[in-house]
mmCIF file of the C-alpha atoms, coordinates in Angstrom:
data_MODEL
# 
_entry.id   MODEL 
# 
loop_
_atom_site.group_PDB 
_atom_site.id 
_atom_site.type_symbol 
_atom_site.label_atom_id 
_atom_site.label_alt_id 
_atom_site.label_comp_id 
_atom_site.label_asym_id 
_atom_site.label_entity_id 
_atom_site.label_seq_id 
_atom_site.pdbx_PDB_ins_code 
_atom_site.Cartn_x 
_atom_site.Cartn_y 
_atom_site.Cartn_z 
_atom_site.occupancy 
_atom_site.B_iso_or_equiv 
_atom_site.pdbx_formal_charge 
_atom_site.auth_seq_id 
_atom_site.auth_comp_id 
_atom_site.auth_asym_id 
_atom_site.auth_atom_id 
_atom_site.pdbx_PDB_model_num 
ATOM 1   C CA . UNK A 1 1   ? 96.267  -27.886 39.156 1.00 0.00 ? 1   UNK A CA 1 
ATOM 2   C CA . UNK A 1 2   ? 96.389  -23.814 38.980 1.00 0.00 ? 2   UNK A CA 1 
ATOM 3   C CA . UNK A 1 3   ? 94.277  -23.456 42.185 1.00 0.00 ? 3   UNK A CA 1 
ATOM 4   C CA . UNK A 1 4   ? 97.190  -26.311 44.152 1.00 0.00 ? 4   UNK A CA 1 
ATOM 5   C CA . UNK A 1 5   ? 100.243 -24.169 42.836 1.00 0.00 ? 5   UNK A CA 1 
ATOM 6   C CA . UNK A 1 6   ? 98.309  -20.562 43.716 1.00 0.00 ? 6   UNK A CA 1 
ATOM 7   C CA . UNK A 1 7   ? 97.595  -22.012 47.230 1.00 0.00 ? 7   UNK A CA 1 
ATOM 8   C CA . UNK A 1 8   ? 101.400 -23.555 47.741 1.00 0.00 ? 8   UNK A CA 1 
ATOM 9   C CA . UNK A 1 9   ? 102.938 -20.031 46.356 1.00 0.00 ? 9   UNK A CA 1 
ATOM 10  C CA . UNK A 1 10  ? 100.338 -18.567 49.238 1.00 0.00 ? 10  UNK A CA 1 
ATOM 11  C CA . UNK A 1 11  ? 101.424 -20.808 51.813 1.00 0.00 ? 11  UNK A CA 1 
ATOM 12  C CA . UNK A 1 12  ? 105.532 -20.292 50.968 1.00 0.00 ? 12  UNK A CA 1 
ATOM 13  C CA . UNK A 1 13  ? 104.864 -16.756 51.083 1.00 0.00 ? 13  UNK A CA 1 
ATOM 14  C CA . UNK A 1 14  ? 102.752 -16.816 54.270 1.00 0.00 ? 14  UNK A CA 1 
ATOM 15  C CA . UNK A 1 15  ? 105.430 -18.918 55.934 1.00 0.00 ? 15  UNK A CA 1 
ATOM 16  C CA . UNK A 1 16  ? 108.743 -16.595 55.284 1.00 0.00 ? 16  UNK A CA 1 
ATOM 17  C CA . UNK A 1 17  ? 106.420 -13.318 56.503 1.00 0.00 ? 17  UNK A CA 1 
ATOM 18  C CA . UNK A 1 18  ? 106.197 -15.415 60.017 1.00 0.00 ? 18  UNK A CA 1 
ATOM 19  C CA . UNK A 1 19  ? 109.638 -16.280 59.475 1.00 0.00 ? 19  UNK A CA 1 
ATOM 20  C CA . UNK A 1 20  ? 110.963 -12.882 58.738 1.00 0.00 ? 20  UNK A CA 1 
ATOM 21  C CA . UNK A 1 21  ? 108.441 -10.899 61.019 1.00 0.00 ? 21  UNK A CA 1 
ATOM 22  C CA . UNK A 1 22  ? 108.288 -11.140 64.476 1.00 0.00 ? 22  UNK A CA 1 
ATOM 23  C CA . UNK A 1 23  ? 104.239 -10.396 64.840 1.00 0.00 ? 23  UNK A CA 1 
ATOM 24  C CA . UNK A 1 24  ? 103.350 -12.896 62.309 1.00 0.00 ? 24  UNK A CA 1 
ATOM 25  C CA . UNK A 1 25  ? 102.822 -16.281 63.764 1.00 0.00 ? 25  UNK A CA 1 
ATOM 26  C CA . UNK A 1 26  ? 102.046 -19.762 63.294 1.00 0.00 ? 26  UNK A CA 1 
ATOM 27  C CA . UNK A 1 27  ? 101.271 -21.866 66.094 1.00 0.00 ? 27  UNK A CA 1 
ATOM 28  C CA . UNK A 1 28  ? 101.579 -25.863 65.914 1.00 0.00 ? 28  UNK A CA 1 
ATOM 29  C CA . UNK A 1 29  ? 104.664 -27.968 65.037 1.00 0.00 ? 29  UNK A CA 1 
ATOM 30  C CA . UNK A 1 30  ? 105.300 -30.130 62.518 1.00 0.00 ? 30  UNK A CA 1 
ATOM 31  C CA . UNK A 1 31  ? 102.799 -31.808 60.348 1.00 0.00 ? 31  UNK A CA 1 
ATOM 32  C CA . UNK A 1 32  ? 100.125 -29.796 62.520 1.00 0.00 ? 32  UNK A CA 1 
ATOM 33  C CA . UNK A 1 33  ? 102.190 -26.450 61.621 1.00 0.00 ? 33  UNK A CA 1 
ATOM 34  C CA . UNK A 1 34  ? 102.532 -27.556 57.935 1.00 0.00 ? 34  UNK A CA 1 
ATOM 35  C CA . UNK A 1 35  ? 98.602  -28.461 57.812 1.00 0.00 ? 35  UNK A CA 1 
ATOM 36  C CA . UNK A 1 36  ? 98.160  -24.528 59.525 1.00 0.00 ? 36  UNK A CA 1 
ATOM 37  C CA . UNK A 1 37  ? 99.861  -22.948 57.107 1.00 0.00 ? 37  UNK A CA 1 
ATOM 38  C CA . UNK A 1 38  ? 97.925  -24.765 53.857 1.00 0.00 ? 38  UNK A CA 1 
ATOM 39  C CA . UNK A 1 39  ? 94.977  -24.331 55.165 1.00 0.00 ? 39  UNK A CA 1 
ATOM 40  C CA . UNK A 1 40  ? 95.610  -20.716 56.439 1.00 0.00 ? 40  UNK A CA 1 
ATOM 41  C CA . UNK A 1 41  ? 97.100  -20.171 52.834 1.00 0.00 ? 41  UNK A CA 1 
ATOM 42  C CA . UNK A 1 42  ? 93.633  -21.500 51.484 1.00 0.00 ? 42  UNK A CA 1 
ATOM 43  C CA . UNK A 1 43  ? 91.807  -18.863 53.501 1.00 0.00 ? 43  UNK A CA 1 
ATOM 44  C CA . UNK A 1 44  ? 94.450  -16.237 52.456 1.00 0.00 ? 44  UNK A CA 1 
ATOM 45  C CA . UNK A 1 45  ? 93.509  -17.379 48.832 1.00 0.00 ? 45  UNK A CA 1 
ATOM 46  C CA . UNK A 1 46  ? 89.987  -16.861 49.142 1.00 0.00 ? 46  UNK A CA 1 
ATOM 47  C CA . UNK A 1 47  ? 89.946  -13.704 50.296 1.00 0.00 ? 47  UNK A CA 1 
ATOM 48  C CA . UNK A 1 48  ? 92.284  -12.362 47.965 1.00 0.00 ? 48  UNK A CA 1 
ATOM 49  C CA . UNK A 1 49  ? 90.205  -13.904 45.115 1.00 0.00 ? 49  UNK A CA 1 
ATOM 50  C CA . UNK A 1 50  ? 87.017  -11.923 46.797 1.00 0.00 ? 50  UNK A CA 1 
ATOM 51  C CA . UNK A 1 51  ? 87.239  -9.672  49.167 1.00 0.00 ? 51  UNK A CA 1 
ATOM 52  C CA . UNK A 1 52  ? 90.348  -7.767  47.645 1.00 0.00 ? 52  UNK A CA 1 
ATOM 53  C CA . UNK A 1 53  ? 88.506  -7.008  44.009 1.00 0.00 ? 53  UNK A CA 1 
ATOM 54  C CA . UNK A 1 54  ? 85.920  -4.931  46.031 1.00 0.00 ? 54  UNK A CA 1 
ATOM 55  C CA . UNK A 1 55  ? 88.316  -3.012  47.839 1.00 0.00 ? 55  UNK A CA 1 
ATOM 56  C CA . UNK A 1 56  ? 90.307  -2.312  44.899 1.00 0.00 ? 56  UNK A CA 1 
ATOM 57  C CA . UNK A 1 57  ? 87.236  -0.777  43.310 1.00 0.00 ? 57  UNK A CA 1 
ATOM 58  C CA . UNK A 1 58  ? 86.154  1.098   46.434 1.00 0.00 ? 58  UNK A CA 1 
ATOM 59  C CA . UNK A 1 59  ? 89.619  2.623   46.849 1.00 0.00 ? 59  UNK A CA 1 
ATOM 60  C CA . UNK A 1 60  ? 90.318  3.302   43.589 1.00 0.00 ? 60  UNK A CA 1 
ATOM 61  C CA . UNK A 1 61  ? 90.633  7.266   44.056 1.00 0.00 ? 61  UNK A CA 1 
ATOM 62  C CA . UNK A 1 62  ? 93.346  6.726   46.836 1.00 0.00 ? 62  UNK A CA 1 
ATOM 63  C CA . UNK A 1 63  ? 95.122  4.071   45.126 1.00 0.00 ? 63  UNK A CA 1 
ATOM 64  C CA . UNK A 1 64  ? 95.235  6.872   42.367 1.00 0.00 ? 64  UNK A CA 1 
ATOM 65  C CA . UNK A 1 65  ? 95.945  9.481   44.414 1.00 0.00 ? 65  UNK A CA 1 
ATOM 66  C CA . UNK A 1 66  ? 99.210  7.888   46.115 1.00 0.00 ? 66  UNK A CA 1 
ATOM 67  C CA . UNK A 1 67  ? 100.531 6.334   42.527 1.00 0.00 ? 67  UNK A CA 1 
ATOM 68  C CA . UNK A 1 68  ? 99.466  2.760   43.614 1.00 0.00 ? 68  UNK A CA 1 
ATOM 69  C CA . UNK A 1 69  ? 101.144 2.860   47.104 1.00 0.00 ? 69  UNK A CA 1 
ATOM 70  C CA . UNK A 1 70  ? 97.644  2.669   49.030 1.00 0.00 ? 70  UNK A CA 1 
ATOM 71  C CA . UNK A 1 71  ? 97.715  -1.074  47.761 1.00 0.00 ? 71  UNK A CA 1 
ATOM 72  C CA . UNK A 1 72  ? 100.282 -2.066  49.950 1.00 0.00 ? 72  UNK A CA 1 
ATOM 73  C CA . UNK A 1 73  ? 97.550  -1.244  52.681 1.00 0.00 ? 73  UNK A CA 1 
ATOM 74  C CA . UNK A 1 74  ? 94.720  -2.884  50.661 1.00 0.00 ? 74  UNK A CA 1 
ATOM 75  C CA . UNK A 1 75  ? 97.144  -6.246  50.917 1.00 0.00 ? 75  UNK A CA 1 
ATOM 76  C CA . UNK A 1 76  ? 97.743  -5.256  54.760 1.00 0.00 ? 76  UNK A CA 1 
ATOM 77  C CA . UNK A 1 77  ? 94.441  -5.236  55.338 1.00 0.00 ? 77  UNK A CA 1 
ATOM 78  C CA . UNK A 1 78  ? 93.786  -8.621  53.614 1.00 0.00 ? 78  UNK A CA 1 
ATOM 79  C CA . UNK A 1 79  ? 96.805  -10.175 56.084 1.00 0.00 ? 79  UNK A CA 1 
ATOM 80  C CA . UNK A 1 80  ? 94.921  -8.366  58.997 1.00 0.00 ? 80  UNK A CA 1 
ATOM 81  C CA . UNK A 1 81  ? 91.290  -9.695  57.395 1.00 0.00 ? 81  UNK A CA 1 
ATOM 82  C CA . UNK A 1 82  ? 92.644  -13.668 56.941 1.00 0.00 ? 82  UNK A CA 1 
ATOM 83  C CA . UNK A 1 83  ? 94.665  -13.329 61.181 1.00 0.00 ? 83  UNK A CA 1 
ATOM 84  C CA . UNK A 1 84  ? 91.052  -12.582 62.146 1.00 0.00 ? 84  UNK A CA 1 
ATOM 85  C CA . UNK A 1 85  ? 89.286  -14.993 60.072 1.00 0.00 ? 85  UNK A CA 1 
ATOM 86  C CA . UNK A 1 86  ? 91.370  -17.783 61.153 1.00 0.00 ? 86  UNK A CA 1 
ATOM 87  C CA . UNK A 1 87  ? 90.945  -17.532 64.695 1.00 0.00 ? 87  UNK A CA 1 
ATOM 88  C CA . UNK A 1 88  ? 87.304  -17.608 63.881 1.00 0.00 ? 88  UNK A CA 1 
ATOM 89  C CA . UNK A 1 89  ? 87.970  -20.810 62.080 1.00 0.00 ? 89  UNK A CA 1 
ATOM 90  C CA . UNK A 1 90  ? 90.040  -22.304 64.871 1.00 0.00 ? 90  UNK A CA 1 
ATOM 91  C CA . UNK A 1 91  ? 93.387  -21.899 62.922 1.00 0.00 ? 91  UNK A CA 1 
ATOM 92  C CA . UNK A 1 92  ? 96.304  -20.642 64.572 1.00 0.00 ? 92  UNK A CA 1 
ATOM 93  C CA . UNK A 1 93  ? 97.733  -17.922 63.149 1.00 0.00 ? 93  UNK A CA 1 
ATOM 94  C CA . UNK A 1 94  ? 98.016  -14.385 64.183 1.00 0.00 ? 94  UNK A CA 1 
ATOM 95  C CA . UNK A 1 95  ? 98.998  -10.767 62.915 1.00 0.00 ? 95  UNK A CA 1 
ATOM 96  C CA . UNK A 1 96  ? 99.647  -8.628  66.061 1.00 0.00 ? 96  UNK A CA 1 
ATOM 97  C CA . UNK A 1 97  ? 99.929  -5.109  65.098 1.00 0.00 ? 97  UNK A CA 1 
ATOM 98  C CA . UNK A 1 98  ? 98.395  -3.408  61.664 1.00 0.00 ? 98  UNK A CA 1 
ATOM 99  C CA . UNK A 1 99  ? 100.889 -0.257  60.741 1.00 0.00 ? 99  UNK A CA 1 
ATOM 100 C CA . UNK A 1 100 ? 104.258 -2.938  61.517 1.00 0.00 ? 100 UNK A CA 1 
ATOM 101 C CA . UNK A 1 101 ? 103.553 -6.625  61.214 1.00 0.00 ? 101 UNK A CA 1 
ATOM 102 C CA . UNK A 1 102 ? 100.593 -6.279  58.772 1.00 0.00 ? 102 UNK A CA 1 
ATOM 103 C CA . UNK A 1 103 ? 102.045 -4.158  56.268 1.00 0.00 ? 103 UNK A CA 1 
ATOM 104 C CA . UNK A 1 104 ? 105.472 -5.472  56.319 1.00 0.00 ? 104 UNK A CA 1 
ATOM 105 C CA . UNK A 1 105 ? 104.379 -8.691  56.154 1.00 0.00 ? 105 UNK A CA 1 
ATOM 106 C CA . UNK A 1 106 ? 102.298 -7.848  52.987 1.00 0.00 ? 106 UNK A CA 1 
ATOM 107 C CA . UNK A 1 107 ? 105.612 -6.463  51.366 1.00 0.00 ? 107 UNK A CA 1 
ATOM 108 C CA . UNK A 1 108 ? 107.441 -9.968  51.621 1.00 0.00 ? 108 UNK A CA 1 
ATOM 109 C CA . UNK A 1 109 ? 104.030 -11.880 51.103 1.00 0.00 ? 109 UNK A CA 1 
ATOM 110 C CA . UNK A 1 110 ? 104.177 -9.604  47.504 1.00 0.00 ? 110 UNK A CA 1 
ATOM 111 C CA . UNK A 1 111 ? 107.990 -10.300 46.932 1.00 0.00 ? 111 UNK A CA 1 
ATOM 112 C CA . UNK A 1 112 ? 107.638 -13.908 47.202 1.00 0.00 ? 112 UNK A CA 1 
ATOM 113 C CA . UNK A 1 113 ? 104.512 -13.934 45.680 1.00 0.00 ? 113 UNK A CA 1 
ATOM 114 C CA . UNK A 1 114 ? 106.635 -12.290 42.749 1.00 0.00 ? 114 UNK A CA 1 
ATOM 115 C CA . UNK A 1 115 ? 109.569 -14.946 43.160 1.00 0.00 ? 115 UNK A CA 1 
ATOM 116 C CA . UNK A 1 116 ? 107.036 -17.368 42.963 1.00 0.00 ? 116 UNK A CA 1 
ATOM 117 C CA . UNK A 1 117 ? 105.275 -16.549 40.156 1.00 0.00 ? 117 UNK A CA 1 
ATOM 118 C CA . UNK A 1 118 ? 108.250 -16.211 38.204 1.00 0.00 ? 118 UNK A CA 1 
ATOM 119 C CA . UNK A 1 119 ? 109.125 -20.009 39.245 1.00 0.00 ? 119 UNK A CA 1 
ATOM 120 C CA . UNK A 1 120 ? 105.492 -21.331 39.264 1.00 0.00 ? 120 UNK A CA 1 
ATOM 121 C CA . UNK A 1 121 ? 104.623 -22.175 35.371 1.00 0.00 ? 121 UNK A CA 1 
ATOM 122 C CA . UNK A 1 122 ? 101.757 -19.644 34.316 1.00 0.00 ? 122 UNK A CA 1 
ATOM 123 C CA . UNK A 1 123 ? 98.496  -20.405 32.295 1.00 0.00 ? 123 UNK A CA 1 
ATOM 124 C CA . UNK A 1 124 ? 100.323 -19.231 29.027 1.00 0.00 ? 124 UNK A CA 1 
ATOM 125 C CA . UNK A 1 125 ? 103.312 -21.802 29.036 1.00 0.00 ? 125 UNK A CA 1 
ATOM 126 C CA . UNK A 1 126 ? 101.089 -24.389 29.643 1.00 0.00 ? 126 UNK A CA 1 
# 
């Protein structure tokens, strides 16, 4: 039930960065659109649960170094990493520029990943 709610919160947060930023899309319509974003949200997911560990750990002098403000481009860079791995997939969704889209759509994927979590019950109130 953890791993449904974690990919939902993904998939609202994934949704109001297209929303919100102009280089961040979603292509279909309807159910089609809805189905892109889960399953976009899933890939989003995966990576984060992987990929993003490691390059914590590789970048851990820089994330030191700037106070914890190089992880803002550690989550661009996953946004950037799940855009590309969806068009090898097939899905449609797209990240058009790294320094803009990517990192400001990692800002309000973190803020409603935030909102979220505050709404979303946790492991410890269950």
């Amino acid at each position: 039930m953890t791993f449904v709610l974690a990919i939902l919160a993904n998939a609202v947060a994934l949704w109001v960065a297209a929303a919100v930023v102009p280089g961040i899309e979603f292509g279909g319509e309807g159910g089609d659109l809805a189905l892109s974003v889960v399953l976009v949200s899933l890939v989003f997911g995966v990576l984060n649960s992987v990929v993003k560990p490691l390059l914590k750990i590789i970048s851990i002098p820089l994330i030191v170094l700037t106070l914890g403000l190089f992880l803002v481009v550690v989550n661009a860079l996953m946004l950037s990493l799940t855009s590309w791995l969806a068009g090898v997939l097939g899905l449609d969704f797209t990240v058009q520029s790294f320094w803009w889209d990517a990192v400001l759509g990692a800002l309000i994927v973190s803020a409603v990943g935030v909102v979220t979590g505050m709404i979303l019950p946790s492991k410890d109130k269950r």
